[in-house]
BAMIKOL-516060 format. One line per 3 residues: their letters; for each residue x, y, z of C-alpha. Coordinates in Angstrom, 2 decimals, decimal comma. Example, Ala and Ser with C-alpha at 12.3 -4.5 7.8 and 13.67 -1.06 7.14 Angstrom:
BEGIN
as	12,30:-4,50:7,80  13,67:-1,06:7,14 .
END
This chain:
BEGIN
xxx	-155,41:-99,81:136,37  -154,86:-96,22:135,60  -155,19:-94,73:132,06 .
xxx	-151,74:-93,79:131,77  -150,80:-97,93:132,62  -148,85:-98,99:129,76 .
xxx	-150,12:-100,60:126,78  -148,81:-104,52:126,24  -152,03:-105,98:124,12 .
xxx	-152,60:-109,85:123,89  -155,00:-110,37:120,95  -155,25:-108,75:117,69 .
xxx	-158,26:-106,87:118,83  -156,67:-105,70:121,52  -154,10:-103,83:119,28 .
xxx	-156,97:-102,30:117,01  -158,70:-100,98:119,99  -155,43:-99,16:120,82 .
xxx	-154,43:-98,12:117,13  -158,41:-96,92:116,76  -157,29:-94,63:119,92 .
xxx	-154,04:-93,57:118,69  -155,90:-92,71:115,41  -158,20:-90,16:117,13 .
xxx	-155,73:-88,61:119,00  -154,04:-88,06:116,11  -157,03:-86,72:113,84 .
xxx	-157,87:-84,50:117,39  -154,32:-83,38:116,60  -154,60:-82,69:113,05 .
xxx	-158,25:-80,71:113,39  -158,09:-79,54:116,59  -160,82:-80,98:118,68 .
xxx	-160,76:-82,63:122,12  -161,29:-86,25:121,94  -163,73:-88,37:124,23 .
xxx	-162,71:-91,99:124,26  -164,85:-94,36:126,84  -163,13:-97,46:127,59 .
xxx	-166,38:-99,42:128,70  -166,09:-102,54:130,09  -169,05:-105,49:130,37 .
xxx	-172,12:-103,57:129,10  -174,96:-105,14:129,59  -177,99:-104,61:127,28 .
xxx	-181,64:-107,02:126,17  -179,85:-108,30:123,22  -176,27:-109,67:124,36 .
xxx	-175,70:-112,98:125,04  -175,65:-114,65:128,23  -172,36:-115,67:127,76 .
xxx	-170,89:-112,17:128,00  -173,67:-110,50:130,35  -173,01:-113,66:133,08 .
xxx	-170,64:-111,84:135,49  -173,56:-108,94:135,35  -176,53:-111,16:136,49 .
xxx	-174,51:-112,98:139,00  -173,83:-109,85:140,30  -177,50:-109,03:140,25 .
xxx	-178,51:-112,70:141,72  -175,60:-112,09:144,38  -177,19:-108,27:145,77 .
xxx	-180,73:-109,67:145,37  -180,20:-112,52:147,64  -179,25:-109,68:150,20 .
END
């Protein structure tokens, strides 16, 4: 997906993760300053749940069986 894909969110967080962007554009607007914005997707980290970190160790378990 590209970043200029339309925007069609399902969930209510979904649509505050895109007003939060639209709200620093704006404010980048307003002041003048370029905006970063990372879009991260499945970090992994010591302190998240297996739940949301499982596609990330299966991917480990798949490579390390190699």
């Amino acid at each position: 997906m590209t970043e200029d894909h339309p925007l069609n969110p399902k969930s209510p967080y979904a649509a505050s993760k895109i007003s939060d962007e639209t709200f620093v554009m704006a404010f980048s607007e307003l002041y003048g300053f370029k905006p970063v914005i990372l879009r991260l997707f499945n970090v992994y980290g010591p302190k998240q749940s297996r739940v949301y970190a499982g596609v990330i160790i299966e991917f480990i378990r798949r490579i390390s069986r190699g």
